[in-house]
N, C-alpha and C positions, 0 to 999 in steps of 0.2 A: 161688194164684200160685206157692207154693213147689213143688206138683206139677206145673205145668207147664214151670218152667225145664228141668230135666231131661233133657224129654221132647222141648223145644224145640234143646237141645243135640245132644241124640243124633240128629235129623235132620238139623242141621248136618253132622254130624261123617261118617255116613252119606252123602251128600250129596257132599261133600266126598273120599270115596272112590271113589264111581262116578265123581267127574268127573276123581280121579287117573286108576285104574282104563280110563276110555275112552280117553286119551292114551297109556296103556301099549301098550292093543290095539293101535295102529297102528304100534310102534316094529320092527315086524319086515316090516312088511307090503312083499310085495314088487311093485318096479313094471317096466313094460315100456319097452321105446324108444320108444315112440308115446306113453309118459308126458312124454320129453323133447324136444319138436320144434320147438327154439328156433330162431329165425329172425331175422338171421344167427348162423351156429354162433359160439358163443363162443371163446375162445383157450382155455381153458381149461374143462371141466366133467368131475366123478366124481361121478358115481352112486350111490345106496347104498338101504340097505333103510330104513322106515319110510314116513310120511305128516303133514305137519302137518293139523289138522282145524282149521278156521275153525268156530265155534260162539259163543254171546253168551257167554264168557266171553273172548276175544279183542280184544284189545287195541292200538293202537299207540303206541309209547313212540317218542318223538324229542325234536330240540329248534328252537328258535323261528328257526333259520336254512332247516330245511326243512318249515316252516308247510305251505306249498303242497304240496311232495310227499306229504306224508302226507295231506294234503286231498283230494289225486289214489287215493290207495290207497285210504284212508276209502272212500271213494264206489265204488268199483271192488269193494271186498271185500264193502258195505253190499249192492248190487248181488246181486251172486251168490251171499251167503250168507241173505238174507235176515234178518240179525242187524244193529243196526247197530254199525257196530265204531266206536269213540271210538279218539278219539289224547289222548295228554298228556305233558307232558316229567318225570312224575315217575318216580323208579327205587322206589317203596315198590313198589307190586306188580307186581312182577317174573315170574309165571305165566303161559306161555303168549301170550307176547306176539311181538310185529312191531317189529324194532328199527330204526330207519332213524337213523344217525349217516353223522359226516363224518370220513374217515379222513386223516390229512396223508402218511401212510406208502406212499398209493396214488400211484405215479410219473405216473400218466397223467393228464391235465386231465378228460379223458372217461370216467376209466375206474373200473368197480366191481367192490365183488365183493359175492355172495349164495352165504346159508348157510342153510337148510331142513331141520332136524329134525324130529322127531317132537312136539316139545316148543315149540320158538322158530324161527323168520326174523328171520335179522339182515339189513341191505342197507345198506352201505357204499360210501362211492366220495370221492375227493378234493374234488369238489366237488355241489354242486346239480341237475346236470346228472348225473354218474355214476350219483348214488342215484334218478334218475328212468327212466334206463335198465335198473340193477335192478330197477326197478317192474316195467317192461314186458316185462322175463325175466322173471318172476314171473309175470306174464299170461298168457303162455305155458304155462304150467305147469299153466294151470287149463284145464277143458274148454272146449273153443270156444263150448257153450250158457249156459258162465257170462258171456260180454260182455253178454247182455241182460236174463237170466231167472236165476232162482231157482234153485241148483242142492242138492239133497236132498244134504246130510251131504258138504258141501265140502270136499276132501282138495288138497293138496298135496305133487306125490313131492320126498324128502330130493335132497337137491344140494348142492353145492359150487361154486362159479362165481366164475371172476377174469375178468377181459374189458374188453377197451378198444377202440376201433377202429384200425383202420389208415391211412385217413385222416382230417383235420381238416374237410373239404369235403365231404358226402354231400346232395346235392340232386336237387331235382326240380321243373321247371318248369310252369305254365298261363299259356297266353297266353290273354287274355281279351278283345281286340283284334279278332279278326275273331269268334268267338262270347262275350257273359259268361255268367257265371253267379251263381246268386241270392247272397246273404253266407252262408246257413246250409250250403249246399253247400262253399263255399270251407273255411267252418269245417269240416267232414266230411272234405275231399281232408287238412286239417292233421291232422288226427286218423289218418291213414291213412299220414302220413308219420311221424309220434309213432308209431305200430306198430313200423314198421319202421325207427329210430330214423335218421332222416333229421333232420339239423338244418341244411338251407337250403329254403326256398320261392323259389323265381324266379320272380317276378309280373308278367310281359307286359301292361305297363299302356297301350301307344299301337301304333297302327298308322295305315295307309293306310287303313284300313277301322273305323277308330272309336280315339276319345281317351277312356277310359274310368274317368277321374282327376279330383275336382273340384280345380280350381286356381283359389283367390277372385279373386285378382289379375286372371285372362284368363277371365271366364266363357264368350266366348262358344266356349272350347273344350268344355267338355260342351253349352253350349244349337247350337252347331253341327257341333262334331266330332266328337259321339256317336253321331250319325244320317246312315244310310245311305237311299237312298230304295228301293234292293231289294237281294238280294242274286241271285248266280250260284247255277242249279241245277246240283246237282251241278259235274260234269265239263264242264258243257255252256257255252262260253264264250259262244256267242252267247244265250242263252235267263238270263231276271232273273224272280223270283218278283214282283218290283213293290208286294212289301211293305215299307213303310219298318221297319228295324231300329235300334233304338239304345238306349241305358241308361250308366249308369255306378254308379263307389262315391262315394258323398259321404264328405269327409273323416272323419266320425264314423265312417261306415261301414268305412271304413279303420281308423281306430285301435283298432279294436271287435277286427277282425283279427288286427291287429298286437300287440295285446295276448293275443290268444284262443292265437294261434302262440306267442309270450315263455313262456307258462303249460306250455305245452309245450317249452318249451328250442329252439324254431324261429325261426329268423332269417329276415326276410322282406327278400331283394332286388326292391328294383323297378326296374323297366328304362324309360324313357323314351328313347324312337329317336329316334338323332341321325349325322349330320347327311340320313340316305336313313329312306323308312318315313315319311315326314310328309305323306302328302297331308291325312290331317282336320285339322292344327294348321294346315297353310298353307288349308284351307278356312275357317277360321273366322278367322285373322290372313293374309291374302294379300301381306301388304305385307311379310312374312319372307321371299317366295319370290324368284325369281332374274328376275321379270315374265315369268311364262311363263303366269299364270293368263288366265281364271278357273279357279280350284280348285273340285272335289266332292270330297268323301269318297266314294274309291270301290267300287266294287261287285262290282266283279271280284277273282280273289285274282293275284298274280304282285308282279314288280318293277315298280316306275313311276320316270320317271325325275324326279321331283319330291321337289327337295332343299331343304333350309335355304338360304336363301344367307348365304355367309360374313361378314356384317357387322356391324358395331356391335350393330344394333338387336336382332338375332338373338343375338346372346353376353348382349344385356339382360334378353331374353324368356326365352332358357334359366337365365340366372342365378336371375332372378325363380320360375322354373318350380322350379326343382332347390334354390332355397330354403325353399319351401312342401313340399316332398316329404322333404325333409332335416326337417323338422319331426314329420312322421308315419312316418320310419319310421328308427329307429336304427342300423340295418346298417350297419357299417363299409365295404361295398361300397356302391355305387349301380352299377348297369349302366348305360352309354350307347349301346346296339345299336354302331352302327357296320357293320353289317353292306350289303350290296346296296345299297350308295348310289351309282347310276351317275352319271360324272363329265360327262354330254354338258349339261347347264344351265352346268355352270359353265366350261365350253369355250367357253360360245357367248356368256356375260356380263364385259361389259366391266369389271363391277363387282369378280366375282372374279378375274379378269387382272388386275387390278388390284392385288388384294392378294395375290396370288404373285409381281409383281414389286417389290411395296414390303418385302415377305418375304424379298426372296432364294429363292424356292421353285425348284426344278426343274422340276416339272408338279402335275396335280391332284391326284397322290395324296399328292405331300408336301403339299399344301393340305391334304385331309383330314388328316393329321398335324398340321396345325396347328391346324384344328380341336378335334382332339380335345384336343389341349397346353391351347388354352385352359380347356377347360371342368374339366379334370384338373388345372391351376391351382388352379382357383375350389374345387373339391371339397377337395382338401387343403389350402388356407386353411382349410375348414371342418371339416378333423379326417374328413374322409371319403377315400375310396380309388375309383378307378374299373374298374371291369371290362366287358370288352367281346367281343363276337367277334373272330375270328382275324382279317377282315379289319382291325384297326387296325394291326396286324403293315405294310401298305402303307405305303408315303412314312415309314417311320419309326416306333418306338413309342414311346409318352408315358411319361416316364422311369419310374414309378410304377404304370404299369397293369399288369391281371391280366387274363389271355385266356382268353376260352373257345373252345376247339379244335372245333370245329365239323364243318369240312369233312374228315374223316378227322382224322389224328392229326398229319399234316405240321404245321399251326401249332404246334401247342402244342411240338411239339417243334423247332420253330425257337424262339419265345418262351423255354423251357427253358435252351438253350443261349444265349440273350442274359442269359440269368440271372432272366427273370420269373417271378413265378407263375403256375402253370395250373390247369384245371378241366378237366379231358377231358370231350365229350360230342359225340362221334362221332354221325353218322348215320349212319352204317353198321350200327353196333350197339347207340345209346342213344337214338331216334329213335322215339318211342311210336304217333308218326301214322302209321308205317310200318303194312303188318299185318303180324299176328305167327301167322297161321292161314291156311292153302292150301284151308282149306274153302268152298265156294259160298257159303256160308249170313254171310262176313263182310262185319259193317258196312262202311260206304265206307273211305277209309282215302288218302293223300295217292300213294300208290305203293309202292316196295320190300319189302322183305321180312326183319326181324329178328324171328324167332322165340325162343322164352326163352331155348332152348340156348345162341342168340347173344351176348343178353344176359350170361347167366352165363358164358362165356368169357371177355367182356372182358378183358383184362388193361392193367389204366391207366397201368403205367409203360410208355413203350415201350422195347424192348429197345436201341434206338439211345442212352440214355441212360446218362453215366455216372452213377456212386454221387452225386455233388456234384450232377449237373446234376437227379435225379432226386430231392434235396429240394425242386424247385421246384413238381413236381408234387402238389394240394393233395388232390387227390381227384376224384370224377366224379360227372355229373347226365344224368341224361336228360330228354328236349323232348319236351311234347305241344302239336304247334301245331295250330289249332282249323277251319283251312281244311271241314273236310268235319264237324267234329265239334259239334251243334248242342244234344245234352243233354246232361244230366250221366250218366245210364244209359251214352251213348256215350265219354264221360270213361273213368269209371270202366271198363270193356270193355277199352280200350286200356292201361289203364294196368297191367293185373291181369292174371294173376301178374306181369306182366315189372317191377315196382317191386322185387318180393318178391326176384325174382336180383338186381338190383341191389342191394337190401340187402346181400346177401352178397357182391358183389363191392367193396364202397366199406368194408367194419367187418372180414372175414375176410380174412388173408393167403394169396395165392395156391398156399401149400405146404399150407395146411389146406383149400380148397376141395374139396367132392366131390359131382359134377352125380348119381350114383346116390343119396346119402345126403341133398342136397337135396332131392331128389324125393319119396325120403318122408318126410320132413319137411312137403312143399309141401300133400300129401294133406290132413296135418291142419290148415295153414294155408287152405286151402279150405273146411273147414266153419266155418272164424272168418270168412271172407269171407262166406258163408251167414249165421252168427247177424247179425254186422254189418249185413245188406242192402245190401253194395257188388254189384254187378252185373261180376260176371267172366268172363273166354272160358273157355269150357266145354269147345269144340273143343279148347284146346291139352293139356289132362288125356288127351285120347283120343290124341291123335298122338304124345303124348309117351310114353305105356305102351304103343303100337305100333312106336314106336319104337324102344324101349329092348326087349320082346319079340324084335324083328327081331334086334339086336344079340347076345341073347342066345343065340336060335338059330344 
């Protein structure tokens, strides 16, 4: 026994050098710009020589406020390095470790900073949410073939990195109304917004063409208003596939969601359409409507002129609705569409005449304002806030509400100068159903044409604003509405790359953007699309480097 300690020692100690010894090697090694093709650019990054190597002697040290985050790395570094890496909140062994702490000194709510040696990554940020966006800089940083696979003798190039966003509101919408999709997809689109550090989801949960919400109270809105009996092919208004379509998420299935988004630092808005957009709720409660029925759930896509009607029973039914939905999802917003709710039912009912002139109302659109007043009541009794399209900006806006600018930029920047909050998301240029490819070969697509360029110009304050008025603007989202869009391959198509420029248009300030230095950047965010298996336009890589060649010549 005595001749073995020794001997037992001495390979420790050996041991114990080569694993110094291999950390040294990488302290000089030097990396390329394609090492760093962070997405959106940071406020801040320097560069420098070295490599952190992820190997089983790596570690992560944190403490019990960010459980989760480190649970999110854990698994993400286990992943790609093939080692698995342990977290623990203790500082004894301090070699080579993954530091993720919570900084009070960082000014921003949002914002981190990461530091990548040869030796340690530290990842900081003021709160829970910061140090999870350094995670996903840090993602970055690794090969694209590490998101799925094993990657041989895992390196990390040194950095420096302070970074926050620029706005508070960085979203991105699925209406799931006229097409759904499964829950494990849903979860993947979240995943896809956690990439590109998006924290709102806007969840299109009702339409004319399906209610796709379990609400216990009113069952027969999903056993009647989820089911269509065909839908419109194509473009072709007169011609119906005559396949009944329908589905929804059961409540579980929801909080499954909404939880699975929380884990990712995503905030789930859901939109329930009020008081236009209701034919499946008035198909399966008809006695809401203004007696204009019988109602279907229809089949066709467009505006119908099939509204709520303004009464009692209706302000019950919503309450009832918007109480069970205030249960499943914590957003300080709730959307209430408001959008395309033509006013000819309630022109022609004696019932809503009636209460525009027990109101004092002008005409229908201050009715609409009144509508919406009530329901924007109801909501902030209950500690919620309402958000809605530009049209509630009509007959008046609800003292409280936040607009989404929809129809170009005109609303929001009337809403702005009233002093509300806004969310830009133009159609013109944040409008995903649009196509974003001139090429033959693209999927159907609802009409126009916002190519990434596009996207990536935006600029969200409008220049009409001043300094005061242009705090009101919270930040921007873009819309994929599902009219022609029937799988998730086609989801995903529309939404890729052009999510990626809005990343950098809603976190990077418009004096640091650069559409050349995006682009390559975008290259290597393209093979993360690849490892991922998100299905992305292929066409717009090609028009975009002919394009940019053009230029150059």
């Amino acid at each position: 026994m005595k001749n073995i300690l020794p001997f037992l020692l001495l390979l420790i100690m050996i041991s114990s050098c080569e694993t110094g010894k291999s950390y040294t090697e990488f302290k000089d090694v030097e990396n390329t710009p394609e090492d760093y093709a962070i997405i959106p650019l940071p406020v801040k990054m320097n560069t420098a020589k070295g490599r952190f190597i992820v190997d089983d002697n790596t570690h992560i040290v944190t403490e019990d406020t960010l459980s989760k985050e480190a649970a999110f790395l854990a698994e993400m570094l286990s992943t790609a390095s093939g080692f698995k890496i342990e977290t623990t909140t203790s500082t004894e062994k301090n070699d080579h470790v993954i530091v993720l702490k919570l900084d009070s000194e960082i000014q921003e709510e949002e914002g981190y900073r990461l530091k990548v040696s040869f030796d340690q990554i530290e990842i900081s940020g003021k709160t829970p949410q910061g140090v999870f966006y350094g995670i996903q800089s840090l993602r970055l940083l690794m090969p694209p073939s590490a998101e799925v696979e094993q990657v041989e003798s895992l390196t990390i190039p040194a950095v420096e990195v302070e970074d926050a966003p620029q706005f508070s509101y960085r979203g991105m919408h699925l209406d799931v109304g006229r097409h759904m999709f499964p829950v494990e997809f849903i979860k993947k689109y979240v995943d896809l917004l956690a990439l590109h550090k998006m924290n709102r989801f806007h969840w299109h949960l009702t339409e004319d063409q399906g209610w796709r919400i379990e609400i216990k109270k009113y069952p027969k809105l999903t056993e009647i208003g989820s089911v269509r009996k065909g839908t419109m092919v194509e473009k072709n208004w007169d011609e119906n596939d005559g396949k009944e379509y329908g589905g929804f998420y059961t409540q579980e299935e929801v909080k499954e969601i909404v939880a699975y988004a929380a884990a990712r630092h995503i905030t789930i808005i859901p939109e329930i359409e009020m008081p236009g957009h209701a034919t499946a709720a008035l198909a399966a409660y008809p006695e809401l409507g203004n007696g204009t029925g019988p109602y279907e759930v229809e089949t066709k896509w467009g505006v119908f002129p099939t509204i709520f009607a303004p009464k009692e029973e209706t302000f019950e039914f919503l309450e009832d609705v918007l109480t069970e939905v205030m249960e499943l999802f914590p957003s300080e917003y709730i959307h209430i569409g408001g959008d395309e709710a033509p006013k000819k039912e309630w022109e022609e009912s004696a019932q809503a005449q009636a209460v525009i002139k027990r109101e004092g109302l002008k005409d229908e659109h201050e009715l609409q304002s009144y509508f919406i007043q009530r329901i924007e009541k109801f909501l902030n009794e209950n500690g919620r806030q309402i958000i809605g399209w530009d049209e509630i900006l009509e007959g008046g806006l609800a003292p409280n509400a936040t607009v989404m600018s929809w129809r170009g930029s005109k609303g929001g920047i009337e809403a702005a100068k009233q002093g509300h909050d806004v969310v830009m998301t133009p159609n013109d240029h944040l409008y995903f159903d649009y196509y974003q490819s001139k090429n033959e070969d693209e999927p159907l697509g609802i009409g126009g044409f916002v190519p990434v360029e596009k996207v990536y110009s935006f600029n969200t304050v409008p220049e009409e604003l001043s300094e005061e008025e242009a705090k009101h603007i919270l930040g921007a989202q873009a819309n994929l509405w599902t009219e022609y869009i029937k799988t998730t391959d086609h989801v995903e198509y529309m939404v890729l790359p052009r999510l990626t420029a809005l990343s950098e248009v809603n976190w990077t300030s418009s004096a640091k953007k650069d559409w050349e230095g995006f682009l390559s950047r975008l290259e290597v965010m393209k093979e993360r699309y690849e490892a991922l298996d998100y299905n992305y336009a292929t066409h717009v890589f090609e028009e975009e480097q002919n394009l940019t060649e053009g230029k150059q010549q």
